[in-house]
N, C-alpha and C positions, 0 to 999 in steps of 0.2 A: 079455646085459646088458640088464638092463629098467629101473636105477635113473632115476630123474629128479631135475633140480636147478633150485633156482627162480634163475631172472636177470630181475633187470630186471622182477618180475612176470608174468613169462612162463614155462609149464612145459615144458622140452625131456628129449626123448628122448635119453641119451649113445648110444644104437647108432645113431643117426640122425646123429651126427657122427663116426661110425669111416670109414675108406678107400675109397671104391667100390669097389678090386677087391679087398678082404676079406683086408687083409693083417695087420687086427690093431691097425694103430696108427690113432689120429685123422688124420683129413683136413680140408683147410683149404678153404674155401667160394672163396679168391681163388687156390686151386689147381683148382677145379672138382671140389671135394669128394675130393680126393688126399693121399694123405702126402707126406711130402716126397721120398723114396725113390723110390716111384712114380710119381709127377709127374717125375720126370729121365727114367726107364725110360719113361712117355710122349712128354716131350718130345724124348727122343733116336730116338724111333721113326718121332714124325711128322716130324723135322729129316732122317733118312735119307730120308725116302719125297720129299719135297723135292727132296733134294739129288740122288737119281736121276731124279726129274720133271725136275732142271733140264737134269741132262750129256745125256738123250734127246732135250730142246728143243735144246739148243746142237749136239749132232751130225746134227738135221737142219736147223737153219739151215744148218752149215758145208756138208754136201753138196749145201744147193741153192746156196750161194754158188759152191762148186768146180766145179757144173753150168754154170752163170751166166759165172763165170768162163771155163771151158774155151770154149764156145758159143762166146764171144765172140773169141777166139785165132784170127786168119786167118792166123797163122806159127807155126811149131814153130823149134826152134834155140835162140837164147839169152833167147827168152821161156820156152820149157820147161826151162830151167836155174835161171830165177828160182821158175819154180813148181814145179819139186823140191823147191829149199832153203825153198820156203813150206812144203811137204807136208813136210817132215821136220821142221820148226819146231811145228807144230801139233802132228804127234804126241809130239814128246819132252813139248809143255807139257800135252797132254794124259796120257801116261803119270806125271809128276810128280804131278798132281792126282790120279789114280785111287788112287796109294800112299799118300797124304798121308791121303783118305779113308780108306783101309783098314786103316792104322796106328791112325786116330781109334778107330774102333770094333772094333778086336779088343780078345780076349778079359784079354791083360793090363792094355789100358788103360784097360777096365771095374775092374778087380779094383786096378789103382794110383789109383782117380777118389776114395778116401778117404784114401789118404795125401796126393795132389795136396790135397785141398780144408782137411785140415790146416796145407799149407804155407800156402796160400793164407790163412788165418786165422792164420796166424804171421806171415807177413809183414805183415798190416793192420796187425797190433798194431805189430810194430816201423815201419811209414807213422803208427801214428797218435802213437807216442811219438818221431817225428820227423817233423813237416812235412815232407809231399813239396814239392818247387819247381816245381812245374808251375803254369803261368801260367793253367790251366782251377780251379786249387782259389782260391776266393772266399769261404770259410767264413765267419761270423764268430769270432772270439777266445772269443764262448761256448759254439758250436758246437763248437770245436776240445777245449775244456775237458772239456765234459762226455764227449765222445767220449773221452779219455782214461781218465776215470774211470770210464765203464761199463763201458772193456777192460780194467781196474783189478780192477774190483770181477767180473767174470763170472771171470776168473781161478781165484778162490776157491770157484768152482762146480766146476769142471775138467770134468766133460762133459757137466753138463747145462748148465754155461754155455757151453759149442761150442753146445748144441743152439738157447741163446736168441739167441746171436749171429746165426747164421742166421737163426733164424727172423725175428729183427728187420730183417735185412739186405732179405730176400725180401718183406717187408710193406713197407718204405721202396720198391723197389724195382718193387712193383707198386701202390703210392698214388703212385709218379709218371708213372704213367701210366692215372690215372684221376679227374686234375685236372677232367674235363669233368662229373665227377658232380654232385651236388648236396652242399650241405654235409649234409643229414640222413643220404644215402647213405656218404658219408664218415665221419663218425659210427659207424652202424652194423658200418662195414668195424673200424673201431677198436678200439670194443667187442666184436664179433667176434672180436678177435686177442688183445686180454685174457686173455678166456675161455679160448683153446684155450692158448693159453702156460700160465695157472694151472692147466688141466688136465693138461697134458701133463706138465707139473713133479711134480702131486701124485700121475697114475696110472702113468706110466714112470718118473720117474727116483726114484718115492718122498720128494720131497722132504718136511721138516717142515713147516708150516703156518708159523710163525713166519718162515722161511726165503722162503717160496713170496709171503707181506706184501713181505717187503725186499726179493726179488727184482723184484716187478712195480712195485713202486716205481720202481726204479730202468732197468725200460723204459720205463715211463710218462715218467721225464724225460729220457732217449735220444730216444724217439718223438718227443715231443712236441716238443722243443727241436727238433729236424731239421725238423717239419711247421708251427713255430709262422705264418711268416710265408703260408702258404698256406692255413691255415685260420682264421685268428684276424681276425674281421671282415671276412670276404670281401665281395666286390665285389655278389657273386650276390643277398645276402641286403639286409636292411633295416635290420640293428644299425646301421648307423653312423646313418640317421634316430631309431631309438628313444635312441640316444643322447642329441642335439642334444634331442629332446624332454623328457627326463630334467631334464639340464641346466635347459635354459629352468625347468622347470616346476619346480627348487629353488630360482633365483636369483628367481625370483618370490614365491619364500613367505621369501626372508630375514627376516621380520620375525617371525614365527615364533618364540615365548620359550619355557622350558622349561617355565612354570607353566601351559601353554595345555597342553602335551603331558603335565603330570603327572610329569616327569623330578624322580625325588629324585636328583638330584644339586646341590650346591651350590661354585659353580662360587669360590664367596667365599673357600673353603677353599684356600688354596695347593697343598698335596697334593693333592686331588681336582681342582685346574683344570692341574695337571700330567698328570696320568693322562688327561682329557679330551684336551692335547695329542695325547699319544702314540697315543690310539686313531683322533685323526683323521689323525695321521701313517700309521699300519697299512694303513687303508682307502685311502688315496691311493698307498701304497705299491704295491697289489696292482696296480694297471697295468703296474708296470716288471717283472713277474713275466712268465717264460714258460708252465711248468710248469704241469698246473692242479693241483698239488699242492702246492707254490710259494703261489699265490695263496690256497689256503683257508689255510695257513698265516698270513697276513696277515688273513685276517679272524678267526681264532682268537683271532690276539695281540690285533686291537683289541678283542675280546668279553669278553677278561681283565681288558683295562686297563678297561673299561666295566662289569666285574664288581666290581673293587676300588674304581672310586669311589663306586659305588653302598654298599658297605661301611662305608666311611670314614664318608662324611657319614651311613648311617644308626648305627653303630655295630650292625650286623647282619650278617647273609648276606644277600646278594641272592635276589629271590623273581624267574622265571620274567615277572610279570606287570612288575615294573620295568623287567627288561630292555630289552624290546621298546621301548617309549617311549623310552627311552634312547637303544639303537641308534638308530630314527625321528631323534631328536634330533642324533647324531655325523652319521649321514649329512645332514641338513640343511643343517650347519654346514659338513661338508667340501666337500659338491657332487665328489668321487671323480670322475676320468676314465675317460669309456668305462664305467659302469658299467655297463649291458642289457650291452655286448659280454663286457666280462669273465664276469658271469652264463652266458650262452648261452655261451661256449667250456669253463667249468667243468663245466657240465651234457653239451655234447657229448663232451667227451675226457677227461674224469675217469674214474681206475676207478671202475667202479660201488659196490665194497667200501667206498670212503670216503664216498659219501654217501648210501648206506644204513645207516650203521653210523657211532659213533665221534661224537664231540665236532663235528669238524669236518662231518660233515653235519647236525648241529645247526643250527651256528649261520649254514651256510648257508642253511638253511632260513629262519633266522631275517631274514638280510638279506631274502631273495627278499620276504620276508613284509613287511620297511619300504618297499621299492621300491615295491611293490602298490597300499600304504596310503597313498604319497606320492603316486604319481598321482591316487589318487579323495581326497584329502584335498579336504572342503570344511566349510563353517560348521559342521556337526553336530558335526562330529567334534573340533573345537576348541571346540564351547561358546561360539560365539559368534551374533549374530545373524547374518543375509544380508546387511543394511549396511553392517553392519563390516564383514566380510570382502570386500566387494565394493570399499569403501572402502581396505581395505589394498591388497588385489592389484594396485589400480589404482596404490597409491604417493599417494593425496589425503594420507593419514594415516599414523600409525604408533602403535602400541598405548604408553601414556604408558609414561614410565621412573620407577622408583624415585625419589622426592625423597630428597636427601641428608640432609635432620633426619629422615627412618626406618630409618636404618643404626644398628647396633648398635656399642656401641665400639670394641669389638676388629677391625672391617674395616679391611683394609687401605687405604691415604691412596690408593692408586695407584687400585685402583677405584672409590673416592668420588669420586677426580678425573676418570675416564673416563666417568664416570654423568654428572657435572658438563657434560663436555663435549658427551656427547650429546644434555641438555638444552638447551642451548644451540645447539648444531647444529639442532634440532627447531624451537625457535623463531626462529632466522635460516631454513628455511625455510617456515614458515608467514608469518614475514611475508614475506618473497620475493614468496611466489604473490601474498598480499595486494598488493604492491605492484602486481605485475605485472598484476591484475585491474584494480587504478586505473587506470591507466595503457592499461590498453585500452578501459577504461570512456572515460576523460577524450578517448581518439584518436578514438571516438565522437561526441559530443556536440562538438568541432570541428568534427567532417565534418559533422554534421547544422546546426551554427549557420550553415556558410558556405552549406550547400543551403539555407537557411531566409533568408538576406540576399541571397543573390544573385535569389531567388524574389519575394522584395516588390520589389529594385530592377526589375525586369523588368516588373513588377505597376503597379506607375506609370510608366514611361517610355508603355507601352500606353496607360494611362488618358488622360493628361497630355503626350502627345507635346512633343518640343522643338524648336519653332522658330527656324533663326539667320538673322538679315536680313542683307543684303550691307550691306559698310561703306558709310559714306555717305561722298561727294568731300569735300574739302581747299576752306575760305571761297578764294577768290578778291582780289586788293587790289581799294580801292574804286573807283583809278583804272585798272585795268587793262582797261576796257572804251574808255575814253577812245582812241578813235583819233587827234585832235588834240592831244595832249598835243607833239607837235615842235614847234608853233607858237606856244605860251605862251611870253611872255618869260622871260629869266633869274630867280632870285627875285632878290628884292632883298640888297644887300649894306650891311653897317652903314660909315656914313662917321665922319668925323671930322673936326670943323673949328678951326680955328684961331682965338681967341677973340682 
């Protein structure tokens, strides 16, 4: 086999992904490039070579402990009756273990290890179409769902869905315990198990092509659903900063009107500001997605709804070059959570098939493509000066609104009255600031009057100093100096005499 198949842009060798030890079938890279078949007949080789490593370790511990022991025995009697019944206890639990092993590995229990692993996937099915009660199962309720439905729908395969169920089992299985990777490493394991499932499907079990779509579909949302909370905005990575970045940098451009971005859509139309709804409904949706199949879905639908309003209001088909401005426009307005994350989880665990191919790796593209344009969005690109836009970003202004005497008849009262209102909102804040500028102007020009009076009264007190004299004494009476005043007669008294 010399064919080659293009992935991912990459040209691989199919003989360079068959078995290393030449058994014909594909082998898996998180098997160390083994089939599955193989990889057991490994792993049960090196699990023997072990398990004899260990009973050789453990029987010469015991003989040096029985050496140890004995050594130390200064009486024989019924200290050597406890160490019979020790020595005869050791070896019954030692003859137990040797049978137990060699039961493991004979030849019928090789040859029963595929009806065993049949039961074993019989039984999942009936665990998974009844809740086990075991107090270690923590699933969620969506978790549990889809698990149903994948042992639902693999059913309908009959043994090449035995073969996917495993194979998915043993990838779950060995991603959880290679949490320490990095997520790109993670990733590539992902994409890696795609491949060899879609292979294995189309070169052993012959499956249809049609068959081989629905089938990986429907591990992709197994996989995925089971790995979402471990891969989806890891710790490791930066998404959850380019997020917040995202964020910020659309709540700053809200002011942002369709006629800057060229957006024919006409938002005046009832239909068409319906359809606007729903497509920013779509795009906000796609968070609560797990699937990254799920999620393009969600941006599919909002491209629809963003295709038909673009229709409406032109009475046309939408051109290619409308779109884009459009989308630019829906996302603006939604500001979508986590959108870098959802981006980067769609691109690492998507199969590759849907966004090489198909509607939906369109209009993915198409997002990544407004993301892009929303971060280097500046003046050029809206046709405006650097003032202005310097002026908006900062919030000084906002680009004027519609006067109400320029509405055509037939608009609806609701929106002339929300035009209305934001005119009026615009001018209660412009005079706001205005006030607010007086007002610090005026707190100003106090401060400065009372530095400027309190400065001249200090300016003369200096100049002009002020003098205060001591109060001057209290007059004195005029006879209070008179020290012979005891010795002046009485005054005189008025008489009266008798005519």
């Amino acid at each position: 086999m010399n064919l080659k198949s293009e992935r991912r842009g990459i040209h691989v060798d199919q003989s360079e992904l068959l078995c290393k030890k030449g058994c014909g079938y594909y082998g898996n890279p998180a098997w160390q490039g083994f089939c599955s078949k193989c990889w057991r007949e490994e792993y049960h080789k090196a699990r023997q070579k072990q398990i004899q490593e260990d009973w050789e370790l453990a029987e010469r511990l015991q003989r040096e402990e029985e050496e140890a022991y004995a050594s130390s025995q200064s009486t024989q009697g019924a200290q050597s009756l406890t160490f019979s019944k020790f020595e005869e206890k050791k070896t019954n639990e030692k003859t137990r273990k040797v049978t137990t092993v060699k039961k493991f590995f004979t030849a019928s229990s090789r040859a029963g290890a595929k009806k065993a692993l049949a039961g074993k996937l019989k039984a999942e099915i009936q665990e998974a179409k009844a809740p086990s009660p075991s107090i270690h199962r923590q699933a969620s309720i969506e978790t549990d769902r889809v698990s149903k439905e994948f042992i639902e729908f693999i059913r309908t395969y009959q043994k090449p869905g035995q073969d996917i169920y495993k194979q998915c089992k043993l990838f779950l299985d060995t991603m959880s315990h290679k949490r320490d990777l990095s997520i790109e490493e993670q990733s590539e394991c992902a994409q890696d198990f795609y491949q060899n499932v879609a292979d294995r499907l189309q070169t052993r079990w012959k499956v249809p092509p049609e068959k081989v779509e629905k089938a990986m579909d429907e591990v992709e949302k197994y996989i995925m659903t089971r790995q979402y909370k471990y891969v989806f905005c890891p710790e490791t990575t930066d998404d959850e900063k380019k997020d917040l970045a995202v964020q910020k940098r659309i709540r700053a451009l809200h002011w942002v009107t369709p006629q800057m971005l060229c957006v024919p859509v006409s938002e005046e139309i009832p239909e068409v500001s319906d359809m606007v709804v729903k497509a920013i409904t779509d795009i906000i949706e796609m968070d609560s997605k797990r699937v990254p199949r799920d999620k393009l879905a969600c941006i599919t639908k909002c491209s629809k709804h963003i295709f038909n309003a673009i229709k409406t209001t032109k009475n046309e088909p939408a051109s290619a070059d409308d779109f884009l401005p459009t989308l630019i426009y829906i996302v603006l307005k939604g500001n979508p959570p986590r959108l870098q994350s959802n981006i980067q989880y769609i691109t690492r665990f998507c199969n590759p098939s849907r966004l090489m191919t198909g509607e939906d790796g369109y209009y993915f593209t198409n997002l990544c493509c407004a993301v892009a344009f929303i971060e280097k969005l500046d003046a050029q690109s809206l046709n405006l000066s650097q003032e202005d836009f310097d002026r908006f970003m900062t919030g000084q202004t906002s680009p004027k609104k519609q006067e109400s005497d320029t509405f055509s008849p037939d608009v609806c009262l609701g929106v002339k009255q929300m035009c209305k209102s934001l005119d009026l909102l615009s001018q209660l804040n412009e005079r706001q600031e205005r006030i607010v500028s007086e007002a610090k102007k005026l707190e100003k020009d106090l401060i400065d009057w009372t530095d400027g009076i309190t400065k001249e009264v200090e300016d003369i007190v200096e100049k002009y100093p002020l003098e205060i004299k001591p109060k001057s004494q209290a007059l004195a009476a005029i006879d209070s100096e008179n020290v012979e005043n005891d010795k002046l007669p009485p005054p005189l008294q008025p008489q009266v005499y008798a005519g």
